[in-house]
C-alpha positions, 0 to 999 in steps of 0.5 A, a space after each residue: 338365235 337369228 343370224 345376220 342377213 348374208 346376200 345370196 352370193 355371199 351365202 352361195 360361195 359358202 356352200 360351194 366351199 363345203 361342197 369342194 370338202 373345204 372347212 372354214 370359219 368366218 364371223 358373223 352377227 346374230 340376234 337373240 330372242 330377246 333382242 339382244 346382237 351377238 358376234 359370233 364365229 361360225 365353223 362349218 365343216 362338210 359331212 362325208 359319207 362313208 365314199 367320202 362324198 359331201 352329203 351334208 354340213 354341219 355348222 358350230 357357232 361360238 359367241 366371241 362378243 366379248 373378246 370384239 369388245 376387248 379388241 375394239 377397247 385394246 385398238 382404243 386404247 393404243 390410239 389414246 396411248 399413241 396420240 399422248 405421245 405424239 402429243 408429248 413429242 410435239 410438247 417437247 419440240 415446242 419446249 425445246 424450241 422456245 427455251 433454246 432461243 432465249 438460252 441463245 440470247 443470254 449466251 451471246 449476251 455472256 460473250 459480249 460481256 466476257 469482251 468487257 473490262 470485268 473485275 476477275 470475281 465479274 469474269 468468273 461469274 460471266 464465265 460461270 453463267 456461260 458455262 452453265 448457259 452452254 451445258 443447259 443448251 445442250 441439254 435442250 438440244 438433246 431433248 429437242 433431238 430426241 423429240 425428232 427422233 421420236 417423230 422420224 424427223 431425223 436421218 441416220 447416215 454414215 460418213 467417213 466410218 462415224 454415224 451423224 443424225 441428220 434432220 429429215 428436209 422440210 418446209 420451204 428448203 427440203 429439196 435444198 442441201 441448205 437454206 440460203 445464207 442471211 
């Protein structure tokens, strides 16, 4: 077993470790005979006579291969999971987005037609249309708050004893209280 090249300062710090009486452990890489790289965890530890001085050292390396590539395979594996669901909060902002708009557009369309002459079978239809374009709206927009949640794109606060989600400022107005009126 060959262990990794260690600079001179490097390798100097540890013996003067050892001899103050410190034990430690640090990780290292190390070649076999056959070529084949390790990581490994050495402990070292000082050896004290019988007054209790540093008279040598003595030094146990543990093969923690495996359990590096566990790690580096879990670190992957929350980075993979992460990204799916920064990539699923994004896909349902979007979603929300795109369906809200439309949603908005047949529920001015429903109220410009509840203004007409209807028959009353008409008007329970038009009326049936509105109810359900609404209560599909605030589906919508609870998804799409969820989703900001999600992102950290919306604020907790406190006003007069009730808690209201407020959206976290951005784009051009974010130093703004409000973007101008149309």
């Amino acid at each position: 077993l060959t262990l990794d090249r260690t600079s001179a300062e490097e390798m100097q710090r540890r013996l003067s470790r050892l001899k103050a009486g410190e034990t430690f452990s640090y990780e290292t890489k190390a070649v076999t005979k056959s070529g084949r790289e390790l990581d490994i965890e050495v402990a070292a530890a000082p050896l004290h006579d019988e007054n209790s001085r540093v008279v040598g050292k003595i030094c146990v390396a543990h093969d923690v291969t495996q359990r590096k590539r566990a790690e580096e395979e879990l670190y992957a594996a929350r980075e993979a999971a992460e990204a799916a669901n920064k990539a699923k909060s994004t896909f349902l902002a979007k979603m929300s987005h795109e369906i809200r708009t439309p949603m908005n557009g047949v529920l001015g369309m429903t109220e410009l037609l509840l203004e007409t002459g209807l028959t009353g079978a008409q008007r329970r239809f038009a009326e049936t249309v509105q109810r359900s374009g609404k209560s599909l709206l605030g589906i919508i927009n609870d998804i799409l708050d969820f989703s900001k949640i999600e992102a950290g794109k919306l604020n907790l606060t406190q006003q007069g004893g009730q808690y209201i989600l407020k959206p976290v400022p951005s784009g051009p107005f974010k130093n703004l209280d409000q973007a101008p009126a149309n």
